[in-house]
Backbone as XML, in Angstrom:
<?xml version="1.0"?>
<chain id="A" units="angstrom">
  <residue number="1" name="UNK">
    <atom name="N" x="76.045" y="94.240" z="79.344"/>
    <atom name="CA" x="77.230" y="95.018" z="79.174"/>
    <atom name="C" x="76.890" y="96.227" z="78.317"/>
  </residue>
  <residue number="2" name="UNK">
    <atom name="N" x="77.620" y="97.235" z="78.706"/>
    <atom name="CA" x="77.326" y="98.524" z="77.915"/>
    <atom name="C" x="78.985" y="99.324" z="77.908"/>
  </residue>
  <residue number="3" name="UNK">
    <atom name="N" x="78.585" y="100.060" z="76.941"/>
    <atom name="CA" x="79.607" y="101.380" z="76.893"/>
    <atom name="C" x="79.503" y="102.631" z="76.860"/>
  </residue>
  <residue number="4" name="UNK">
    <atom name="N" x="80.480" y="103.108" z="78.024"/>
    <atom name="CA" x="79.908" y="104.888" z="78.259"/>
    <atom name="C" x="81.147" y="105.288" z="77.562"/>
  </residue>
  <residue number="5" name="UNK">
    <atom name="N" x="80.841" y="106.515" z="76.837"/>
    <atom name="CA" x="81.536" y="107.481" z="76.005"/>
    <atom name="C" x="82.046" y="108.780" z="76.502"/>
  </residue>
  <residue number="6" name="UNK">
    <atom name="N" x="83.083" y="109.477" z="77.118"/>
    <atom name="CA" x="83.099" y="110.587" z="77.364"/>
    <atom name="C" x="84.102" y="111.102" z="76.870"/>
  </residue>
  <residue number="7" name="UNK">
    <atom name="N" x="83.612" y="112.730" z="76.836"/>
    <atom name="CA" x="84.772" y="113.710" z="76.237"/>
    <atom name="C" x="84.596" y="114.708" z="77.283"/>
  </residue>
  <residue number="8" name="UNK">
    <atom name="N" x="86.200" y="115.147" z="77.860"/>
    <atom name="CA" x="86.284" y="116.123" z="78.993"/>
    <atom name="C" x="87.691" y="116.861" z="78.472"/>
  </residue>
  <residue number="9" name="UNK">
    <atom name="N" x="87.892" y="117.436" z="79.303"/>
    <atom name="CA" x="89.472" y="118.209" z="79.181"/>
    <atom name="C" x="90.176" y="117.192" z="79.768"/>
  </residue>
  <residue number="10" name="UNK">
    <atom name="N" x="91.315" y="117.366" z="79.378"/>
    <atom name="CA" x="92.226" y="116.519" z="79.546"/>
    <atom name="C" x="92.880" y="116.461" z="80.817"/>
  </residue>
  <residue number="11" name="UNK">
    <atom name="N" x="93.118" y="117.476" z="81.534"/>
    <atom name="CA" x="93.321" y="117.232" z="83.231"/>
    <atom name="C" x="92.104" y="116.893" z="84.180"/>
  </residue>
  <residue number="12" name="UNK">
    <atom name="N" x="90.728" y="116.931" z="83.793"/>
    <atom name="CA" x="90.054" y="116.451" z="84.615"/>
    <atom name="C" x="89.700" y="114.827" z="84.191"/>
  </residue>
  <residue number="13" name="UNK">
    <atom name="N" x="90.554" y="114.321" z="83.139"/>
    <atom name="CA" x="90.361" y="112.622" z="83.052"/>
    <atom name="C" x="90.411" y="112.292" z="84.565"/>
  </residue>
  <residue number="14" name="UNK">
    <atom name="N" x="91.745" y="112.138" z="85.474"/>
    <atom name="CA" x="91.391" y="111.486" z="86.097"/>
    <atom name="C" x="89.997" y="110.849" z="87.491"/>
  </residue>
  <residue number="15" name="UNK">
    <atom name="N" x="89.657" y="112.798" z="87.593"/>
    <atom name="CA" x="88.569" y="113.146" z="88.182"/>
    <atom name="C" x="87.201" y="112.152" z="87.787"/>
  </residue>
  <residue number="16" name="UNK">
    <atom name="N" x="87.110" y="112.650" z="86.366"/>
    <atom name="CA" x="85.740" y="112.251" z="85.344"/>
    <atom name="C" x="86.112" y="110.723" z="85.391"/>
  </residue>
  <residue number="17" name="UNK">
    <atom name="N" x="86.853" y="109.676" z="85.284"/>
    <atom name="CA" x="87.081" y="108.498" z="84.947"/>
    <atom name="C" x="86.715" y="107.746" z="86.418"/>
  </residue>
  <residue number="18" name="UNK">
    <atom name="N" x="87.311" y="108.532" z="87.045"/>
    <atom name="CA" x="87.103" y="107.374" z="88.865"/>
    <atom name="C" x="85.902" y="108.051" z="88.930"/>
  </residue>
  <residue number="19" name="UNK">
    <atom name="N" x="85.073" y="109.005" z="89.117"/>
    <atom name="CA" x="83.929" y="109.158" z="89.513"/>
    <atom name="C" x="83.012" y="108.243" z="88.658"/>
  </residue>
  <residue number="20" name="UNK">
    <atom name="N" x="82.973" y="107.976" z="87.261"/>
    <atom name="CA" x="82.191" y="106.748" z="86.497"/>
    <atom name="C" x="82.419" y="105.038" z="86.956"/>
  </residue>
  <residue number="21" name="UNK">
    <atom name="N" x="83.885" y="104.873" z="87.152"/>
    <atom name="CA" x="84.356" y="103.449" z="87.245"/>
    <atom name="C" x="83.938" y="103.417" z="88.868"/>
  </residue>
  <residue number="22" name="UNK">
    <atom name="N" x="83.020" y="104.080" z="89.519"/>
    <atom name="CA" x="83.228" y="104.107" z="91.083"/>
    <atom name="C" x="81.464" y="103.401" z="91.088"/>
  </residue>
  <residue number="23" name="UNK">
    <atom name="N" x="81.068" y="103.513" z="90.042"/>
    <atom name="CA" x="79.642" y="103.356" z="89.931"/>
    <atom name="C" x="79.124" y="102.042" z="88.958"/>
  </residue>
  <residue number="24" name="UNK">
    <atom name="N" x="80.354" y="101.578" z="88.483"/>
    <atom name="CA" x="80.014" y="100.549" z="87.413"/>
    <atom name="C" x="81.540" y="99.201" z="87.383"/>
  </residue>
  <residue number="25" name="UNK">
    <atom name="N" x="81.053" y="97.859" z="87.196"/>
    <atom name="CA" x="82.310" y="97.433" z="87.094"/>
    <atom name="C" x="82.890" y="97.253" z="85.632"/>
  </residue>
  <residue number="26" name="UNK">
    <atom name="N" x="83.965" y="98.050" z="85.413"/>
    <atom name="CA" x="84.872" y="98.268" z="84.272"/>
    <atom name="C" x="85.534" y="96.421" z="83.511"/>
  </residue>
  <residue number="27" name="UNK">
    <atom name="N" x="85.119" y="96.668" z="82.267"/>
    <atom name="CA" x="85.543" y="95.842" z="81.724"/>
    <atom name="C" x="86.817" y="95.804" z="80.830"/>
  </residue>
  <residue number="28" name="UNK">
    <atom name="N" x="86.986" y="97.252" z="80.637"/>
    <atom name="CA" x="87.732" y="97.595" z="79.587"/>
    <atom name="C" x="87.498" y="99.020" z="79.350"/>
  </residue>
  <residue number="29" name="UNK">
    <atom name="N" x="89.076" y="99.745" z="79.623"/>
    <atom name="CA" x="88.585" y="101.316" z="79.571"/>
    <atom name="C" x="90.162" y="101.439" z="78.137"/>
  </residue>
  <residue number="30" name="UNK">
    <atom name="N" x="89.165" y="102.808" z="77.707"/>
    <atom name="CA" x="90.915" y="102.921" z="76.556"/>
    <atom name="C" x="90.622" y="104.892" z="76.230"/>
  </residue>
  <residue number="31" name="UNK">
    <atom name="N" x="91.451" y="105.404" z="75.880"/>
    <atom name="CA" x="91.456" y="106.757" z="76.070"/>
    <atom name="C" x="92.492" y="107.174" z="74.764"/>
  </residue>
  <residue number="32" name="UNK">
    <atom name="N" x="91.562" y="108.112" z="74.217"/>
    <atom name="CA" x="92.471" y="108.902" z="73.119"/>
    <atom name="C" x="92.167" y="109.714" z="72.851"/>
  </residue>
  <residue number="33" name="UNK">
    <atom name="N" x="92.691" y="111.247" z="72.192"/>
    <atom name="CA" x="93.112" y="112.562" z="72.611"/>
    <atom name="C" x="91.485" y="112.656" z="71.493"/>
  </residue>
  <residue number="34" name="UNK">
    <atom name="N" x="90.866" y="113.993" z="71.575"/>
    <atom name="CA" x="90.745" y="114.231" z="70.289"/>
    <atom name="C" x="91.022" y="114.395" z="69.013"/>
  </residue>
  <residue number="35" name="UNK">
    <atom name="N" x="90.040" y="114.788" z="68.107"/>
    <atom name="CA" x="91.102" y="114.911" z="66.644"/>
    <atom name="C" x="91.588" y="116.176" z="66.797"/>
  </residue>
  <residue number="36" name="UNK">
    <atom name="N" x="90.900" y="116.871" z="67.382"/>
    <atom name="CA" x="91.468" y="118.270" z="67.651"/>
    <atom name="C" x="92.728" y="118.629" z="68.686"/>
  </residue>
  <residue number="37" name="UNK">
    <atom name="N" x="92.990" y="117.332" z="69.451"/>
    <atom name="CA" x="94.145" y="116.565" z="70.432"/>
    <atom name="C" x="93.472" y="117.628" z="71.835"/>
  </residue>
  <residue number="38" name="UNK">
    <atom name="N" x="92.317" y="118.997" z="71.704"/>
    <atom name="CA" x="92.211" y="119.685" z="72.568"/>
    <atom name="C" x="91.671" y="119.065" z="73.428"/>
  </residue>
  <residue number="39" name="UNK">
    <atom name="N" x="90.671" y="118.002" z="73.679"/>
    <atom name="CA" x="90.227" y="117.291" z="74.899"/>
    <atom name="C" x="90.636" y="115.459" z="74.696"/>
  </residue>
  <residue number="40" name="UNK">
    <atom name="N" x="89.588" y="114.996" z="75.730"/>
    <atom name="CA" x="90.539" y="113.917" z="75.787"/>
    <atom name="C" x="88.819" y="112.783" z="75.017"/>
  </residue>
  <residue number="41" name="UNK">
    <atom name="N" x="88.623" y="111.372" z="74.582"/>
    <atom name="CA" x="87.727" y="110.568" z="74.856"/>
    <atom name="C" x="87.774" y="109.014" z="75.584"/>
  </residue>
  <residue number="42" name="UNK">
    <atom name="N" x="87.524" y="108.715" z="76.739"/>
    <atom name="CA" x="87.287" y="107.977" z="77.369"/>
    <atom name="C" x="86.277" y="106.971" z="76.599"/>
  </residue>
  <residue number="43" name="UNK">
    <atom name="N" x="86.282" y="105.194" z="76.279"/>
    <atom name="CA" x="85.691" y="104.990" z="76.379"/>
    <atom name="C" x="85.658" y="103.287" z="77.580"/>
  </residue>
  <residue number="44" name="UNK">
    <atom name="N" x="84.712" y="103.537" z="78.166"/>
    <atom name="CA" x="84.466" y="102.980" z="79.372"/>
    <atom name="C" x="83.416" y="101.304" z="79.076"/>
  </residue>
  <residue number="45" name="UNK">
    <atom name="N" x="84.062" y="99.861" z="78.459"/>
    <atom name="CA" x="83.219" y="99.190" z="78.566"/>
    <atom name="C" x="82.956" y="98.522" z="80.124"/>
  </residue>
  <residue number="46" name="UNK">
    <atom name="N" x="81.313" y="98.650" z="80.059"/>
    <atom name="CA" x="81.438" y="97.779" z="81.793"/>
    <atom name="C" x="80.029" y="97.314" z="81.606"/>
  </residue>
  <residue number="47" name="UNK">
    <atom name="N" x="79.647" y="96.961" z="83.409"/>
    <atom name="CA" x="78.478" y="96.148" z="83.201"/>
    <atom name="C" x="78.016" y="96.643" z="84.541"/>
  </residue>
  <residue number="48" name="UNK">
    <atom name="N" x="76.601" y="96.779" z="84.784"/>
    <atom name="CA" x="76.514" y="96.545" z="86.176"/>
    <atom name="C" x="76.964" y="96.667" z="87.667"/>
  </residue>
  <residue number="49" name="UNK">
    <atom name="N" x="77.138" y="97.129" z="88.431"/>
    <atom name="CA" x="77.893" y="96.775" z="89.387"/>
    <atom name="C" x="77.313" y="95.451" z="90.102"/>
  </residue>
  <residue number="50" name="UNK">
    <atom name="N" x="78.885" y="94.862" z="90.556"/>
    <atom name="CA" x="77.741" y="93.397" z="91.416"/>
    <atom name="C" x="78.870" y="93.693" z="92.129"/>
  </residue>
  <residue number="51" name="UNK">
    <atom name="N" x="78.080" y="92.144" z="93.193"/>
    <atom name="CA" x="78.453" y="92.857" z="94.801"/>
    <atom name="C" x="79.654" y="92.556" z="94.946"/>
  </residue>
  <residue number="52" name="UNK">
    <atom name="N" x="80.779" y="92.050" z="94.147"/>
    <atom name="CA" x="81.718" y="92.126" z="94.219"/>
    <atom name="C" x="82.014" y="90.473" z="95.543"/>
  </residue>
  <residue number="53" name="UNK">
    <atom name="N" x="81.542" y="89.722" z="95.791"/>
    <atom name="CA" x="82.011" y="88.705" z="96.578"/>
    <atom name="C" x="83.511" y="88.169" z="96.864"/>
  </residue>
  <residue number="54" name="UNK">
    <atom name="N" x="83.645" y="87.541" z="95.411"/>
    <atom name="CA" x="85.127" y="87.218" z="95.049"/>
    <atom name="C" x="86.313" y="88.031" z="94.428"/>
  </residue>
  <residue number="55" name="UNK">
    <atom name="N" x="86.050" y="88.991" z="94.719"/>
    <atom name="CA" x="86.917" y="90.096" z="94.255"/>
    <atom name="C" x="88.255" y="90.652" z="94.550"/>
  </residue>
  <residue number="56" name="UNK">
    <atom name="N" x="89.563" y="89.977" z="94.326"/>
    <atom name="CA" x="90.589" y="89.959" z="95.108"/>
    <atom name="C" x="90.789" y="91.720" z="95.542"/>
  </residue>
  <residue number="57" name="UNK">
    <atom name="N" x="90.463" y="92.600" z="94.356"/>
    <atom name="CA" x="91.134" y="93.736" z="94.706"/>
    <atom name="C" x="90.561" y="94.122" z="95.740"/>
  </residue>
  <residue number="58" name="UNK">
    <atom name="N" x="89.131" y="93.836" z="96.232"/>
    <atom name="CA" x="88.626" y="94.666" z="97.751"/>
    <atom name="C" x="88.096" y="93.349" z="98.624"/>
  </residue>
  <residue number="59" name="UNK">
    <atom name="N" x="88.704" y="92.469" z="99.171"/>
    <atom name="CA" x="88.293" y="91.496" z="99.388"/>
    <atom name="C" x="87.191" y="91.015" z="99.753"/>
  </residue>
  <residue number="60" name="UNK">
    <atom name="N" x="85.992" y="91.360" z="98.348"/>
    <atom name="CA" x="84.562" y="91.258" z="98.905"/>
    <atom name="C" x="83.400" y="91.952" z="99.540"/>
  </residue>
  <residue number="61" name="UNK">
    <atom name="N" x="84.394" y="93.136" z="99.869"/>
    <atom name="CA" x="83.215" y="94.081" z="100.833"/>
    <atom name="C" x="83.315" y="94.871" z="99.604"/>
  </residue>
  <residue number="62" name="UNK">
    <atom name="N" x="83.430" y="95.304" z="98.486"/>
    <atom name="CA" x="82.818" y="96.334" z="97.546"/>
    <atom name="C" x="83.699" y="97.781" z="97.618"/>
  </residue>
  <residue number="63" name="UNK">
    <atom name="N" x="84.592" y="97.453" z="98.560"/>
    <atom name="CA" x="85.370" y="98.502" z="98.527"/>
    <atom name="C" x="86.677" y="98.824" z="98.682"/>
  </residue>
  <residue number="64" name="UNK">
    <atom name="N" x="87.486" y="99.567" z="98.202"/>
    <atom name="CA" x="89.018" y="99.541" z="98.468"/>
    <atom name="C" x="89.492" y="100.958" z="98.026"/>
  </residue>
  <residue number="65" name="UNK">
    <atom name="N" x="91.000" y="101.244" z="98.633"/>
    <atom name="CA" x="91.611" y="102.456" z="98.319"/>
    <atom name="C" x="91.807" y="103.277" z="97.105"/>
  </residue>
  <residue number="66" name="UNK">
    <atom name="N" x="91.126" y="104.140" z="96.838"/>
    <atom name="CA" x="91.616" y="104.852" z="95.970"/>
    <atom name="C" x="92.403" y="105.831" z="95.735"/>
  </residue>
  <residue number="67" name="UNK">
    <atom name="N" x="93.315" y="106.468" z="94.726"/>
    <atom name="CA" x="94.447" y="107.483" z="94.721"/>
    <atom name="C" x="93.661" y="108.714" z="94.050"/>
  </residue>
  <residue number="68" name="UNK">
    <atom name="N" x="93.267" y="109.992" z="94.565"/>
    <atom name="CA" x="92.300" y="110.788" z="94.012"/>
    <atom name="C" x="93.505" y="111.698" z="93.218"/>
  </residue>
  <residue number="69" name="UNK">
    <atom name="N" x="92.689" y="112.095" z="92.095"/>
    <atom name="CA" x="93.191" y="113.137" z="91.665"/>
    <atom name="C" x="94.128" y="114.028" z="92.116"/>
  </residue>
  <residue number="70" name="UNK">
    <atom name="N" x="94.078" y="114.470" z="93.272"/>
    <atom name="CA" x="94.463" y="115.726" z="94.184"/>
    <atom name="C" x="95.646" y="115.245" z="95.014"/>
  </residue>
  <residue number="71" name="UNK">
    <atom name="N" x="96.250" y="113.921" z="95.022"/>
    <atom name="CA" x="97.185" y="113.399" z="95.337"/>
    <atom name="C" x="96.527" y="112.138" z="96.557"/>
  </residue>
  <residue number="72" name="UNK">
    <atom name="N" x="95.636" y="112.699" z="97.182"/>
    <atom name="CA" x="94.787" y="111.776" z="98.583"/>
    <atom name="C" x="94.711" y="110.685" z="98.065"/>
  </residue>
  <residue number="73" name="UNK">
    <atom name="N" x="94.113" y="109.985" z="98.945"/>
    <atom name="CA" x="93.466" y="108.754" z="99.301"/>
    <atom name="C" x="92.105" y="108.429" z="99.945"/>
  </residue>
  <residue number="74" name="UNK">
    <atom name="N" x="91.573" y="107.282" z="99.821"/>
    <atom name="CA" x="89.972" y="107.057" z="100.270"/>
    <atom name="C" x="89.504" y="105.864" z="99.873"/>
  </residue>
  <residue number="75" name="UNK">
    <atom name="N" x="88.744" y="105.537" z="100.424"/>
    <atom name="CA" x="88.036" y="104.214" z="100.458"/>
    <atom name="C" x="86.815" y="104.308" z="99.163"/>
  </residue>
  <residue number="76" name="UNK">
    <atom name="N" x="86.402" y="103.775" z="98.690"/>
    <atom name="CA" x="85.840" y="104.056" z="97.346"/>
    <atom name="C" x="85.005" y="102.537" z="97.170"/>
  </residue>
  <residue number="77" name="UNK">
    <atom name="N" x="84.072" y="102.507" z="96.200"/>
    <atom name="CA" x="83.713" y="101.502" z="95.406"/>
    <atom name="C" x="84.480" y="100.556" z="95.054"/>
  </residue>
  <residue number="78" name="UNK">
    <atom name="N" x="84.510" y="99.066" z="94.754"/>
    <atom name="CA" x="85.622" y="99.271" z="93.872"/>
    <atom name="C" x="85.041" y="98.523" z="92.331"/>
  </residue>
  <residue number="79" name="UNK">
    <atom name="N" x="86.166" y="98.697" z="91.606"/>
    <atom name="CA" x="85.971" y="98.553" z="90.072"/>
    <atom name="C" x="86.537" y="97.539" z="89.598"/>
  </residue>
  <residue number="80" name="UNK">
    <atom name="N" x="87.559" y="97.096" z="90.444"/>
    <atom name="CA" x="88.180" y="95.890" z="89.960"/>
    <atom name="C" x="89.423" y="95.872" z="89.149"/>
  </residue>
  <residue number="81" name="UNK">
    <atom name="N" x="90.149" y="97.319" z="88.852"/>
    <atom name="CA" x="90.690" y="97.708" z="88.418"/>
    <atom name="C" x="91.717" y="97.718" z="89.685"/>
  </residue>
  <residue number="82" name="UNK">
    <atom name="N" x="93.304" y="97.845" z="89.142"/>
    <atom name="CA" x="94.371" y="97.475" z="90.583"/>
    <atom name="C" x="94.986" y="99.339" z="90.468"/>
  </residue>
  <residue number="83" name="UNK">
    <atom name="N" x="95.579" y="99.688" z="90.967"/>
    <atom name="CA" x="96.333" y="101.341" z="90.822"/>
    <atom name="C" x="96.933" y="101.198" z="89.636"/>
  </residue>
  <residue number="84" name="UNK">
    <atom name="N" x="97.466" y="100.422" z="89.686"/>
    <atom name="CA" x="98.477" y="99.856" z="88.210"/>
    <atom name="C" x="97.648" y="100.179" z="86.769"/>
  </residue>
  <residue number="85" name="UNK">
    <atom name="N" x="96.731" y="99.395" z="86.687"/>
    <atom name="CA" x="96.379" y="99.676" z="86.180"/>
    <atom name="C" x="95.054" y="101.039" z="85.242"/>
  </residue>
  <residue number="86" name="UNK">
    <atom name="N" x="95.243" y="101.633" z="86.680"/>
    <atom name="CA" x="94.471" y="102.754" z="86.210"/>
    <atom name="C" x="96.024" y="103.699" z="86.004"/>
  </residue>
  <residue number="87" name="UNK">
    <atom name="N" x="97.095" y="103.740" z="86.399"/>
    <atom name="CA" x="97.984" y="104.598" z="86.542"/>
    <atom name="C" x="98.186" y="104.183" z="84.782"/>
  </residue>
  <residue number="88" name="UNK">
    <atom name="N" x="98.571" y="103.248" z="84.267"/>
    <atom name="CA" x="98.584" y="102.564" z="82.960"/>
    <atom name="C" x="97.907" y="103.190" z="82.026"/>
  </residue>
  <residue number="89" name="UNK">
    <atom name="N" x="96.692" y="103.357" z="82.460"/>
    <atom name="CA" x="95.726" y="103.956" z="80.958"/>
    <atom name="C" x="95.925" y="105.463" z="81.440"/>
  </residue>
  <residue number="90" name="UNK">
    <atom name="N" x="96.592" y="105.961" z="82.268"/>
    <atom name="CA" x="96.214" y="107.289" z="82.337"/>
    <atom name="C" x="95.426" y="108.031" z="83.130"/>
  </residue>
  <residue number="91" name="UNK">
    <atom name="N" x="94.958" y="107.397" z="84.008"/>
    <atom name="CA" x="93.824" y="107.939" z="84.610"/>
    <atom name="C" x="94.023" y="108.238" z="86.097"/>
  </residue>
  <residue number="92" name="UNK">
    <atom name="N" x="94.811" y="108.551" z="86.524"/>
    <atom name="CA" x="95.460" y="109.126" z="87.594"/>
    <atom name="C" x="96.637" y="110.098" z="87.569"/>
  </residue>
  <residue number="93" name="UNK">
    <atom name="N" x="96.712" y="110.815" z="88.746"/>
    <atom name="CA" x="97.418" y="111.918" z="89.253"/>
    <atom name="C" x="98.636" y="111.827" z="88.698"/>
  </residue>
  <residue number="94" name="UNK">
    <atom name="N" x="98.911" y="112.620" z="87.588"/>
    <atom name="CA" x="100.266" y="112.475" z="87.542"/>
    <atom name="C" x="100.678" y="111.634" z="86.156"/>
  </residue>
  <residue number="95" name="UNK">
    <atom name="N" x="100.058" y="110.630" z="85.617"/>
    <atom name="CA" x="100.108" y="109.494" z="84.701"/>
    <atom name="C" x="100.002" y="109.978" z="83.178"/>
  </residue>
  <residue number="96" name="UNK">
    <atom name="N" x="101.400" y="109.326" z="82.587"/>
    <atom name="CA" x="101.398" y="109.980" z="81.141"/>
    <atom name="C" x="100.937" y="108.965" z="80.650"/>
  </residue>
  <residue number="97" name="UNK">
    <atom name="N" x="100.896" y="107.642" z="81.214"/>
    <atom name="CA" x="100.026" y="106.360" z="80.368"/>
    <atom name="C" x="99.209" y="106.700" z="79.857"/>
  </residue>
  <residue number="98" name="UNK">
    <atom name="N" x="98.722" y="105.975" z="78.143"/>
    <atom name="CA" x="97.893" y="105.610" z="77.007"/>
    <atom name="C" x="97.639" y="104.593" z="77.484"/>
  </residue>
  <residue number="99" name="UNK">
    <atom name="N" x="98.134" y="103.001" z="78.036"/>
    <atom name="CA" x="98.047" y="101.626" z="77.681"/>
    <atom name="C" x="96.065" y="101.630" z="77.886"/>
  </residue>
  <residue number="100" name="UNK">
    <atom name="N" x="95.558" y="101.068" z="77.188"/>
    <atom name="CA" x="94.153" y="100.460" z="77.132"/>
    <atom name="C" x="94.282" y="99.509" z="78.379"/>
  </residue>
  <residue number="101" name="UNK">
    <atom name="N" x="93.195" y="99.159" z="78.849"/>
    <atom name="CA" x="92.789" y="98.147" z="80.038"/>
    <atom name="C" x="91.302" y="97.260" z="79.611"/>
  </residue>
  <residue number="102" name="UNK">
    <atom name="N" x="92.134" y="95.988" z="79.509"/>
    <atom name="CA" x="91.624" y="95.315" z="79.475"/>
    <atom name="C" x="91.466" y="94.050" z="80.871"/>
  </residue>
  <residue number="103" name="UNK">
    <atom name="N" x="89.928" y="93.503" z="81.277"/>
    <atom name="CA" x="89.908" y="92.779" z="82.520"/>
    <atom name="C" x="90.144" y="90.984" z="82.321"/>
  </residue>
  <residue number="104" name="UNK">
    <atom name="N" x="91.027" y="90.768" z="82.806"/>
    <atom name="CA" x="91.428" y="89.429" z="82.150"/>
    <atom name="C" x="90.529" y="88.299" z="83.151"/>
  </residue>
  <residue number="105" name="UNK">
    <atom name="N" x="89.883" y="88.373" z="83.662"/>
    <atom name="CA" x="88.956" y="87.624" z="84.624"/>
    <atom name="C" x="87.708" y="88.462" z="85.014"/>
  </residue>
  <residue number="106" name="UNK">
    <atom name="N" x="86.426" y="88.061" z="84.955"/>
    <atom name="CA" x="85.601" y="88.413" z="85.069"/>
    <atom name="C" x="85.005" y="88.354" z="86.790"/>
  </residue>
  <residue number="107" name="UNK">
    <atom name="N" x="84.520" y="89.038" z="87.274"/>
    <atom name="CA" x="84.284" y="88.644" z="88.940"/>
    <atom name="C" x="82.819" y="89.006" z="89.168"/>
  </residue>
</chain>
């Protein structure tokens, strides 16, 4: 398990956040402004990607819908993370959510 750290502007969170969680499975993501409140910091605990077998959100094949930035849709990696909960921490189109994400089952 590891943790990635990022600092971006604050409208490209949702961009910068699904392009990382698309590559790793998320254990726990949480997001807060700078001290300067001018950008944003992401931090991203995860592990590995695995092949995802038992994975309700993409049933196993490693992949499922995602809501892009730009309003679209697409088939993606997946992270294990549900819309909900990325809409929750903030990290999508549109989303004034703070809430932290935490993964309550490991897969």
């Amino acid at each position: 398990m590891f943790e990635i750290r990022i600092i971006c502007d604050t409208p490209d969170v949702p961009r910068v956040a699904q392009a990382v969680l698309g590559s790793v499975d998320a254990v726990s993501v949480r997001r807060y402004p700078t001290r300067d409140q001018a950008r944003t910091r992401l931090y991203i605990t995860a592990a590995h990607r695995s092949p995802h077998r038992d994975c309700p959100r993409c049933d196993g094949d490693g992949r499922t819908l995602w809501f892009l930035p730009d309003g679209t849709q697409e088939q993606r990696p997946c992270t294990g993370l549900s819309a909900d909960a990325l809409h929750a921490a903030g990290l999508t189109q549109g989303s004034t959510g703070r809430e932290p994400w935490h993964r309550a089952t490991h897969h």
